[in-house]
C-alpha positions as YAML, in Angstrom:
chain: A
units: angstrom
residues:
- id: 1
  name: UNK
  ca: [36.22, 36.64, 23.23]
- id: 2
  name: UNK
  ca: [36.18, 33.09, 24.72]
- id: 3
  name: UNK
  ca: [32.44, 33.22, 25.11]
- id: 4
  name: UNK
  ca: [31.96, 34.27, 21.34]
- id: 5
  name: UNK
  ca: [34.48, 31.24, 20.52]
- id: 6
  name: UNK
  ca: [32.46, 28.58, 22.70]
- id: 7
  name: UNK
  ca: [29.02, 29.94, 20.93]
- id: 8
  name: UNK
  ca: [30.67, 29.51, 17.54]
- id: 9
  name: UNK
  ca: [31.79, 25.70, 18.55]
- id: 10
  name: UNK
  ca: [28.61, 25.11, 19.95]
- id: 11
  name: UNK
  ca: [26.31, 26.38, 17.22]
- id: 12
  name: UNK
  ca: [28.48, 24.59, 14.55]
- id: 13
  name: UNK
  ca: [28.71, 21.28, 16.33]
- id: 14
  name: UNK
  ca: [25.00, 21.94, 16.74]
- id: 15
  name: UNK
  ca: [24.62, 22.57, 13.00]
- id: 16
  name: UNK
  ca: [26.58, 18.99, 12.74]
- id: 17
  name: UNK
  ca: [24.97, 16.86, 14.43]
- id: 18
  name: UNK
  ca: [21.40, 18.21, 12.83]
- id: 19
  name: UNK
  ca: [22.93, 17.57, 9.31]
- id: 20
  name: UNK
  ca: [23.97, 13.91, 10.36]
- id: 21
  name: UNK
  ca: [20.57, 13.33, 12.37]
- id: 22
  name: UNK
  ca: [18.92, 14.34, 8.80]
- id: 23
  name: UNK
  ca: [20.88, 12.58, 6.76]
- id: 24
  name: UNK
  ca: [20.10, 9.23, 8.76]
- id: 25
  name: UNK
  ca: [16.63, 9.37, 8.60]
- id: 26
  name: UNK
  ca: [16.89, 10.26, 4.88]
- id: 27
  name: UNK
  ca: [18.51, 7.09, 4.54]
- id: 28
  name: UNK
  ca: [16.33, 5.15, 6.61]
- id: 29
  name: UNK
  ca: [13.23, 6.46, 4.96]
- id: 30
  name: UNK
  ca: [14.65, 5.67, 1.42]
- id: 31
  name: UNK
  ca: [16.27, 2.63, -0.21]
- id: 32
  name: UNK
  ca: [19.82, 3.42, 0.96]
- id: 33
  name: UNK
  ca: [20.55, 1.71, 4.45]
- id: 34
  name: UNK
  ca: [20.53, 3.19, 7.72]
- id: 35
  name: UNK
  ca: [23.16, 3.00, 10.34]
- id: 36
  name: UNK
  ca: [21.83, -0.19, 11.67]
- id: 37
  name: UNK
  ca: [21.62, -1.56, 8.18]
- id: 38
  name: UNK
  ca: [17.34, -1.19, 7.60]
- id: 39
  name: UNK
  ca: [16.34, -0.02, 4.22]
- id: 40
  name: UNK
  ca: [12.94, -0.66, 2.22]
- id: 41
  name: UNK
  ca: [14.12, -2.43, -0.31]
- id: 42
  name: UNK
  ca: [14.70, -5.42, 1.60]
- id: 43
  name: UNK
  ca: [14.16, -8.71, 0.37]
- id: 44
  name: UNK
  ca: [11.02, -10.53, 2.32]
- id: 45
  name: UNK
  ca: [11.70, -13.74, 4.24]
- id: 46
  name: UNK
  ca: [9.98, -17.09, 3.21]
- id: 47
  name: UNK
  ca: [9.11, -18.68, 6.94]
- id: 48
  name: UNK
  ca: [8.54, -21.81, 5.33]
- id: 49
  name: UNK
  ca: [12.12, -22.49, 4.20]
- id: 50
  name: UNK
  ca: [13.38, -24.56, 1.61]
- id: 51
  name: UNK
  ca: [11.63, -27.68, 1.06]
- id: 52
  name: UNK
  ca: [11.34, -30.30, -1.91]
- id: 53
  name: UNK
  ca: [7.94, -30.15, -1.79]
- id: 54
  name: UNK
  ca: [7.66, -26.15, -1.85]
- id: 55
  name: UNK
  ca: [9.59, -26.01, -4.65]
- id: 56
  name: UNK
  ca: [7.28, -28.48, -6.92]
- id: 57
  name: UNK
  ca: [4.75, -26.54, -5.26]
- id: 58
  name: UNK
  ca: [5.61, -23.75, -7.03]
- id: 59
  name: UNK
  ca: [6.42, -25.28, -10.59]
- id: 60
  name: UNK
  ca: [2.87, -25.59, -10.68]
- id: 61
  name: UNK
  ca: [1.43, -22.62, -9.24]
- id: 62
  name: UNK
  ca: [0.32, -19.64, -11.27]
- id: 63
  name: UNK
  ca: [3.33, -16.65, -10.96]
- id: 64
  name: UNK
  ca: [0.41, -14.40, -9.63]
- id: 65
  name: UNK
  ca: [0.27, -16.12, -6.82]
- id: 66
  name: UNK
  ca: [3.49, -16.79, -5.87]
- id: 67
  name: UNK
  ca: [3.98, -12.91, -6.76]
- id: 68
  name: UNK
  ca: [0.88, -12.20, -3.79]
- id: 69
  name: UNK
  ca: [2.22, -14.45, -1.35]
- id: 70
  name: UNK
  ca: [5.94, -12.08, -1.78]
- id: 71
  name: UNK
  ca: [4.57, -8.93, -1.15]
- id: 72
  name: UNK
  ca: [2.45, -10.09, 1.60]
- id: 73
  name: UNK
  ca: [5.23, -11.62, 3.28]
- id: 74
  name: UNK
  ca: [7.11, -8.10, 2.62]
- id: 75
  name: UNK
  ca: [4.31, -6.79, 4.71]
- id: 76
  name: UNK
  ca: [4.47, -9.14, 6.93]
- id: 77
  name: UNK
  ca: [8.13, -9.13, 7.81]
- id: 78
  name: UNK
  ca: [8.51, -6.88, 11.12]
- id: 79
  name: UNK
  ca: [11.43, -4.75, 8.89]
- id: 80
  name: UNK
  ca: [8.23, -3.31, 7.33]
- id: 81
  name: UNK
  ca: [6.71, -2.28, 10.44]
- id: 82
  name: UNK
  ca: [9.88, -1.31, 11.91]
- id: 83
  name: UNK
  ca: [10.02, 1.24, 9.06]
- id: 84
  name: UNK
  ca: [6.45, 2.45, 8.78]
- id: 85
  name: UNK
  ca: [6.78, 3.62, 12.32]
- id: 86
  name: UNK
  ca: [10.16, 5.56, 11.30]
- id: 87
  name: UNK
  ca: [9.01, 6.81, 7.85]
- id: 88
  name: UNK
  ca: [5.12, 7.25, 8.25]
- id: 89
  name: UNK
  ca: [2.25, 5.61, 6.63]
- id: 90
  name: UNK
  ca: [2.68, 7.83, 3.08]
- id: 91
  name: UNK
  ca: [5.85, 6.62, 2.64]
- id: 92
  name: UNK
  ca: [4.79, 3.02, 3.40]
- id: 93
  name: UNK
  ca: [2.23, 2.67, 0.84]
- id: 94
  name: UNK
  ca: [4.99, 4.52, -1.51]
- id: 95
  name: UNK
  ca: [7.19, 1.49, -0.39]
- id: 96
  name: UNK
  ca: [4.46, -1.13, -1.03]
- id: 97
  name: UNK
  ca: [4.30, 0.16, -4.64]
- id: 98
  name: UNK
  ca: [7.87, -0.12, -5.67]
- id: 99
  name: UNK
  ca: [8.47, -3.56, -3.61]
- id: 100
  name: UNK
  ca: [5.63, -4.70, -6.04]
- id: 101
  name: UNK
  ca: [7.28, -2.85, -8.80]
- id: 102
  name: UNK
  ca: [10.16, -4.83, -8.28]
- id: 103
  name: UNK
  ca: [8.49, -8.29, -7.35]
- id: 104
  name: UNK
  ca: [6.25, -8.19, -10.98]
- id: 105
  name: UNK
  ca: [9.86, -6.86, -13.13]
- id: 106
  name: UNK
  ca: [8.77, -3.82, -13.60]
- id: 107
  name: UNK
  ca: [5.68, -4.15, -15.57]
- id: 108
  name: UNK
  ca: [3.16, -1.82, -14.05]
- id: 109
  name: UNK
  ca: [-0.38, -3.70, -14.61]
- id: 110
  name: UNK
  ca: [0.84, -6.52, -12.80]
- id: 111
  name: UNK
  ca: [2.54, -4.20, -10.07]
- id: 112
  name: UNK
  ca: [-0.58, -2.12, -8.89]
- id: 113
  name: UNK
  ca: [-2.32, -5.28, -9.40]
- id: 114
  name: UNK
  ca: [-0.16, -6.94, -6.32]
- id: 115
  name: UNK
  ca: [-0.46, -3.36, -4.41]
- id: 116
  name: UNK
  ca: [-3.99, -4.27, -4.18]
- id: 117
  name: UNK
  ca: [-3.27, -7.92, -3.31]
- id: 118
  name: UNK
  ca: [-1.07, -6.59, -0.79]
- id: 119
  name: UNK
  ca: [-3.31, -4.05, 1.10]
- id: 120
  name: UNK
  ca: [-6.60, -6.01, 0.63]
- id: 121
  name: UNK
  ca: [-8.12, -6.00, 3.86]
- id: 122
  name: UNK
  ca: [-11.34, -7.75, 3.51]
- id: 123
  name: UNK
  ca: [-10.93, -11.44, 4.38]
- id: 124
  name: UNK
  ca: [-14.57, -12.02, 2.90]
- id: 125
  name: UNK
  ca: [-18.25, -9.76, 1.56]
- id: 126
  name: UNK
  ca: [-21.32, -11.03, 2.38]
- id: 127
  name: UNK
  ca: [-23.79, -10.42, -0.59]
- id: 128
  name: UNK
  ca: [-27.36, -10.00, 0.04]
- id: 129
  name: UNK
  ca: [-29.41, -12.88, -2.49]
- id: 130
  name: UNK
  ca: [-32.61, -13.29, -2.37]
- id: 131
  name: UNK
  ca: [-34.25, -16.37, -1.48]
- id: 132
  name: UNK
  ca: [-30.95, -17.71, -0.23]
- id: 133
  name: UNK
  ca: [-30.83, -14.92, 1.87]
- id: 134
  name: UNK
  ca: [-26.42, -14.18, 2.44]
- id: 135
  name: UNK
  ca: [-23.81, -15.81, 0.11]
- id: 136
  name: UNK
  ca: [-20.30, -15.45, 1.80]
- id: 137
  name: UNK
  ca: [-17.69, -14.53, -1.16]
- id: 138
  name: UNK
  ca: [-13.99, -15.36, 0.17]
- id: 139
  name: UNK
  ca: [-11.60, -12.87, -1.11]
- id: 140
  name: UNK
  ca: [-8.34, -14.62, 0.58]
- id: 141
  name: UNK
  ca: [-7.15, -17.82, 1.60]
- id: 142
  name: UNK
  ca: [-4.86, -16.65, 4.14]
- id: 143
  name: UNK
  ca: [-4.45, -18.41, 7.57]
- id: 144
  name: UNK
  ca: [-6.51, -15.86, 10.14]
- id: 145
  name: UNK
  ca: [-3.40, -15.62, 12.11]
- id: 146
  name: UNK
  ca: [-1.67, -14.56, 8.75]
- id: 147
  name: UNK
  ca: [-4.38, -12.40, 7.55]
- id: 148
  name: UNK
  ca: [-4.93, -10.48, 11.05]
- id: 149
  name: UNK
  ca: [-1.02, -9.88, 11.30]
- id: 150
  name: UNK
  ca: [-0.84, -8.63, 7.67]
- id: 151
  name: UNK
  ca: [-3.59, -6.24, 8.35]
- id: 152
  name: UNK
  ca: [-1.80, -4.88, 11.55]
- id: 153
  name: UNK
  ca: [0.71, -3.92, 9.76]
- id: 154
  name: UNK
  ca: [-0.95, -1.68, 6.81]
- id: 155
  name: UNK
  ca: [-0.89, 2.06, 6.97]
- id: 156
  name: UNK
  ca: [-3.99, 3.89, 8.33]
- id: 157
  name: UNK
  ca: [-3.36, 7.09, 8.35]
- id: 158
  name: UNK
  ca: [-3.65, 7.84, 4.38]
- id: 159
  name: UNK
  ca: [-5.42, 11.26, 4.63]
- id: 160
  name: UNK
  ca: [-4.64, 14.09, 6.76]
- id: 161
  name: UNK
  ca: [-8.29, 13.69, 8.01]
- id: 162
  name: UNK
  ca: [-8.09, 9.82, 8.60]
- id: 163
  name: UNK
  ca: [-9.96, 8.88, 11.38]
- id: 164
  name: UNK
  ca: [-8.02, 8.17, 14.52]
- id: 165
  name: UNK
  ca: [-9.06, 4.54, 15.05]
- id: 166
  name: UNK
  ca: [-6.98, 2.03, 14.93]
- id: 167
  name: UNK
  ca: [-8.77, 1.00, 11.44]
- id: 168
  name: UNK
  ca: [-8.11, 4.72, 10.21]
- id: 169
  name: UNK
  ca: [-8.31, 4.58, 6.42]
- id: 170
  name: UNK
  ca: [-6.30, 1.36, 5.49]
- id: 171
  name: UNK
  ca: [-9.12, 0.58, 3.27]
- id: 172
  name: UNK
  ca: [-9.24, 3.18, 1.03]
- id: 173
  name: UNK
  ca: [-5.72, 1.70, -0.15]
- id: 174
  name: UNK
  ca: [-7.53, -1.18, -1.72]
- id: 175
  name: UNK
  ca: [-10.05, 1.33, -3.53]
- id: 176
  name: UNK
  ca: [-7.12, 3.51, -4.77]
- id: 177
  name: UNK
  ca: [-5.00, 0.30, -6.00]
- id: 178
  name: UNK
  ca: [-8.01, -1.39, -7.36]
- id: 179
  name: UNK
  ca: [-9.24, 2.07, -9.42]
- id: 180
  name: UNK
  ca: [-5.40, 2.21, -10.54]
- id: 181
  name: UNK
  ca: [-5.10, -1.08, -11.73]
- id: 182
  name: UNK
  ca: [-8.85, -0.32, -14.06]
- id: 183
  name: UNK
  ca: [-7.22, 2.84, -15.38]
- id: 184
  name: UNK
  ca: [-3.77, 1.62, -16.46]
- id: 185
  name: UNK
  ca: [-4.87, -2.05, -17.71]
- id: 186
  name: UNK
  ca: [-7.81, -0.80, -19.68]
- id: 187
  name: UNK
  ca: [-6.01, 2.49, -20.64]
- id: 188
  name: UNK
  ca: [-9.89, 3.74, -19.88]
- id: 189
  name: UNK
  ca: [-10.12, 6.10, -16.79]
- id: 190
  name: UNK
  ca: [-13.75, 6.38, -17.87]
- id: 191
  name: UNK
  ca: [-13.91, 2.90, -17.54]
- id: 192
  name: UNK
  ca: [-12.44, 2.43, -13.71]
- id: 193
  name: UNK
  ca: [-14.74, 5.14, -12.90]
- id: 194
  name: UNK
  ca: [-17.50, 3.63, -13.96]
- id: 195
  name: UNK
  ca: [-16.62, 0.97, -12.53]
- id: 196
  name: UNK
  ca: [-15.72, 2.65, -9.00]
- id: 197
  name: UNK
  ca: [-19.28, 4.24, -8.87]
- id: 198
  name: UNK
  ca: [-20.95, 1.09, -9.56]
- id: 199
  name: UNK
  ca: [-19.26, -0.37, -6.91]
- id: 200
  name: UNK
  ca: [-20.12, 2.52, -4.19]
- id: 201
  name: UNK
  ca: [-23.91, 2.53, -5.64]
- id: 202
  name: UNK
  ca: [-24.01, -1.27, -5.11]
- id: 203
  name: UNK
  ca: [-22.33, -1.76, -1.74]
- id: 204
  name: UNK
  ca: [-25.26, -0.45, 0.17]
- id: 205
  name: UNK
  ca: [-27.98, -2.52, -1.81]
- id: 206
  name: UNK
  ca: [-25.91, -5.69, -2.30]
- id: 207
  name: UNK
  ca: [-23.37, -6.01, 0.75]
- id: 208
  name: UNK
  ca: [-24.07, -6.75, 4.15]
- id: 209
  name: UNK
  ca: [-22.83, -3.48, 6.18]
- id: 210
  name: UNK
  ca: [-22.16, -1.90, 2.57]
- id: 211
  name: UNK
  ca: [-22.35, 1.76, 2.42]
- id: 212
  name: UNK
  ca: [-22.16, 4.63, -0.50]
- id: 213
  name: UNK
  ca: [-19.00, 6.32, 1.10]
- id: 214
  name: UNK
  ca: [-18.36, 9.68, -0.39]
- id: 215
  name: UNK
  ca: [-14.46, 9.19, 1.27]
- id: 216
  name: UNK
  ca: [-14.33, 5.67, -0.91]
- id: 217
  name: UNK
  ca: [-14.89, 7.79, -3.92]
- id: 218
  name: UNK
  ca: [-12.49, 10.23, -3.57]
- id: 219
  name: UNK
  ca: [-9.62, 7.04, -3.25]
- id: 220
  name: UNK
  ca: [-10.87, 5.53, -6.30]
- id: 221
  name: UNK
  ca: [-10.89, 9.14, -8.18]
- id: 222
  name: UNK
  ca: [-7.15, 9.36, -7.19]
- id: 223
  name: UNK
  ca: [-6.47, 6.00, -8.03]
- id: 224
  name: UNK
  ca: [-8.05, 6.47, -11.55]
- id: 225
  name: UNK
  ca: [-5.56, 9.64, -11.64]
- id: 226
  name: UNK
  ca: [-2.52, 7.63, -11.06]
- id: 227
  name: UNK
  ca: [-3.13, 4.90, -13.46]
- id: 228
  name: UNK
  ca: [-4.39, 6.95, -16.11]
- id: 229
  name: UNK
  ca: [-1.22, 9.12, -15.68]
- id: 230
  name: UNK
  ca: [1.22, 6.15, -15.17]
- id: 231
  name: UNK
  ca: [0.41, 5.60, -18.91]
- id: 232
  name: UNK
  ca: [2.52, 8.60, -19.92]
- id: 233
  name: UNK
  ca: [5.34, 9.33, -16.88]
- id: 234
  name: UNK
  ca: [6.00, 5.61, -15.45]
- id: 235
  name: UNK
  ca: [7.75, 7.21, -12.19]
- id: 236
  name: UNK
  ca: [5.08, 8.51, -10.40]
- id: 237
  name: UNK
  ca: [4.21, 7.34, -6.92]
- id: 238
  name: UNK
  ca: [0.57, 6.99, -5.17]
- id: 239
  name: UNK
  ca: [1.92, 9.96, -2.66]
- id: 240
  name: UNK
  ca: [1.73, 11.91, -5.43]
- id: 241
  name: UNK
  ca: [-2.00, 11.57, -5.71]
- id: 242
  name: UNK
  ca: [-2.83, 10.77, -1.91]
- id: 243
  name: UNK
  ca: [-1.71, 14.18, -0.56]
- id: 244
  name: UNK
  ca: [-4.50, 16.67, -2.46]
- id: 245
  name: UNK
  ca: [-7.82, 16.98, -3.00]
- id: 246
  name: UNK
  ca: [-9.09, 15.33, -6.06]
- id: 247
  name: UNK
  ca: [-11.92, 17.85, -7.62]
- id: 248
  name: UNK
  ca: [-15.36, 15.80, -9.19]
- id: 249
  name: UNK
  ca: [-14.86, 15.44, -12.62]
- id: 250
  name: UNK
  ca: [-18.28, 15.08, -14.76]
...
């Protein structure tokens, strides 16, 4: 009888301690706080501080900028990294979405717009011109330091067959924001795919190191999907298109 009692206690202590392990990492992996306080929706630190000077700065600068320079200091902030290696890369990029959500007020264009700000991952393209012979196109003005640290930090492992390098598939994020941000400004899927395939046919002929990546297409395909369906239900999330297979569409 006292055995049967002690398994009893021990399998519903056990059952305990599994229900409060679970609901911690819930927490952790959501916007309510964990026990030691960390939740996504934490507000990115300014390492500059307050100066007189930042602040007229800023009365002049366009909001889209100052809007970029949030979210990559979100990803920047070691919270962010702390929680993409409790939550996983999915629900990173997930995270990345609604902090830009929140940063642009809630107005969706300009949110995936700063999701692609935020994961852009090229510092510079060099296109092929002839005569000339290679023009080098900037694409950010970040610091290198600032730049290499922000890319550190991005998810890689978007697909279930991501490479295992430490590059993995953090750039499809920029093809999946960038085809999201066609679809739901231009309320033209057609149009962001167009666009998309021009891109992929051009990369090889135009770019230095360009190539027509099949895996490229498939991101912007799902990103088309999201904006295009962000148009009608305004709480989806891109893990909601990352996680199948997107069939060709003609």
């Amino acid at each position: 009888m006292k055995f049967i009692f002690l398994f009893k206690l021990v399998f519903v202590l056990t059952l305990f301690f599994l229900a409060m392990f679970l609901s911690e990492a819930h927490a952790q992996c959501n916007d309510e706080k964990s026990p030691d306080g960390l939740s996504w929706n934490f507000d990115e630190g300014n390492s500059e501080g307050f100066s007189i000077g930042t602040v007229l700065s800023e009365i002049f600068t366009p909001q889209i900028i100052i809007d970029t320079k949030h979210i990559r200091q979100y990803i920047l902030d070691e919270r962010f990294q702390v929680l993409r290696n409790r939550c996983g890369d999915m629900r990173t990029i997930d995270a990345i979405y609604l902090k830009s959500l929140k940063i642009a007020a809630y107005n969706i264009a300009r949110a995936l717009f700063l999701s692609l700000m935020a994961v852009l991952e090229h510092r510079k393209i060099d296109i092929k011109m002839p005569i000339v012979g290679t023009l080098k196109v900037p694409l950010t003005f970040e610091k290198d330091s600032i730049f290499s640290a922000r890319i550190k930090h991005l998810p890689t492992h978007v697909y279930s067959d991501s490479p295992t390098t430490p590059e993995g598939d953090r750039d499809k994020l920029q093809h999946f924001f960038g085809s999201a941000y066609l679809s739901y400004a231009s309320e033209a899927p057609e149009f962001a795919r167009t666009a998309g395939n021009m891109i992929e046919w051009g990369e090889p002929v135009f770019i230095v190191g360009g190539t027509d990546d099949p895996r490229d297409k498939r991101a912007n395909k799902q990103g088309e999907s999201f904006g295009r369906d962000l148009l009608v239900v305004t709480t989806l999330l891109p893990s909601d298109y990352l996680t199948f297979q997107h069939e060709d569409r003609k």
